[in-house]
N, C-alpha and C positions, 0 to 999 in steps of 0.2 A: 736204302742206306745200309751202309758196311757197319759191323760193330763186331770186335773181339771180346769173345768172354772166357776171361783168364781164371782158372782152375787153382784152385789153393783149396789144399789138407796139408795136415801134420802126418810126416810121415813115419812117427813112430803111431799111430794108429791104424796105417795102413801096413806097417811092419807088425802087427800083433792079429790082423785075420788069419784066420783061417785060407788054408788055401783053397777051399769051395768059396771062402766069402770074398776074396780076391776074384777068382773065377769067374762069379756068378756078379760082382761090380762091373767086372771089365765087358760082362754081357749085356748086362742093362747098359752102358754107353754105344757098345756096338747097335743096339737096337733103337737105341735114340738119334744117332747118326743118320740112322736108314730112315726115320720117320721126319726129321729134317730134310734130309735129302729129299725124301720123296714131297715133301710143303714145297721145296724148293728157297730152303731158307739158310741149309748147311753148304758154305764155299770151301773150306777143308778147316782141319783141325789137325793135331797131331799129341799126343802124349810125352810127356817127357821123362829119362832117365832120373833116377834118385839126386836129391843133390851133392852126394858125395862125390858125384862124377861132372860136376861144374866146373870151370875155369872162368873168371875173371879178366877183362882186357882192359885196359885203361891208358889212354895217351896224356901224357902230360907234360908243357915243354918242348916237344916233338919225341920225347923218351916213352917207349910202349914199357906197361907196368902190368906183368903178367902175376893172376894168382889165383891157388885154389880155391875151391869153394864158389858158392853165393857174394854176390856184393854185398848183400846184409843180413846179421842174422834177424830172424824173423820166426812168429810164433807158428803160422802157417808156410808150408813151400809152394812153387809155382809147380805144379802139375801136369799142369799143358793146357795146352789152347781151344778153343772154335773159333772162328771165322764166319760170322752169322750176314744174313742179307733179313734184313725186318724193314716194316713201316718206317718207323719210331721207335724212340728208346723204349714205351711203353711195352713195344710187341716184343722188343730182344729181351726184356726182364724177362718177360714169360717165359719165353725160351730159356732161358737162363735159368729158370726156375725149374726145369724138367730135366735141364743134366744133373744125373744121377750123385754122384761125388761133392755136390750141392750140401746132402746132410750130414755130410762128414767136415764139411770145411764153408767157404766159401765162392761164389760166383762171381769176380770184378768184369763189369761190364762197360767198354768204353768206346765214344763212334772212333770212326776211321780216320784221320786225318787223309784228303789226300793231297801229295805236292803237285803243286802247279807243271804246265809243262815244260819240257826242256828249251832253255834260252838258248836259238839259233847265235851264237856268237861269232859264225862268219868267216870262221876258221877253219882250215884243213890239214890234215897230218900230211 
């Protein structure tokens, strides 16, 4: 089963490392990846830009409502992502317990939804 585990710190703590202690974070996750990977348990992940480089989209009415930032403030930011393949949600906590950026913040952990497939409708352009 598929399960994302979504990465939250505060990034004025991660704005106050050191640049070895940045460094040496972003190392321990590169090494976590690779031992994932190697379980066969990591489908990708990706890290994310600070949130001051967010944009906001929102459709309302059929009127698109663009804006800076996060859609909400929050104590922790979203960080970035894994993309895990576990058992059970038991097996993905665990996993989710070894990424690193873990004791700085938190791990949300949630299965996959997947959609149904696509309804042949019968139609052609």
């Amino acid at each position: 089963m598929k399960y994302v585990a979504l990465v939250y710190y505060q990034e004025q703590i991660i704005n106050a490392m050191s640049d070895q202690a940045w460094h040496d974070l972003n190392q321990e996750c590169i090494a976590g990846v690779e031992r994932l990977t190697t379980n066969g348990n990591y489908l990708a992940g990706q890290a994310l830009q600070p949130i001051e480089t967010a944009t906001t989209v929102r459709v309302r009415d059929g009127e698109t409502l663009i804006s800076d930032g996060p859609f909400a403030e929050t104590k922790e930011q979203l960080a970035g992502f894994y993309l895990l393949e576990a058992h059970d949600l038991n097996e993905a906590l665990q996993l989710a317990s070894r990424i690193p950026p873990a004791r700085l913040g938190s791990i949300e952990v949630r299965p996959v939804r997947e959609l149904p497939p696509k309804t042949d409708t019968g139609a052609s352009l």
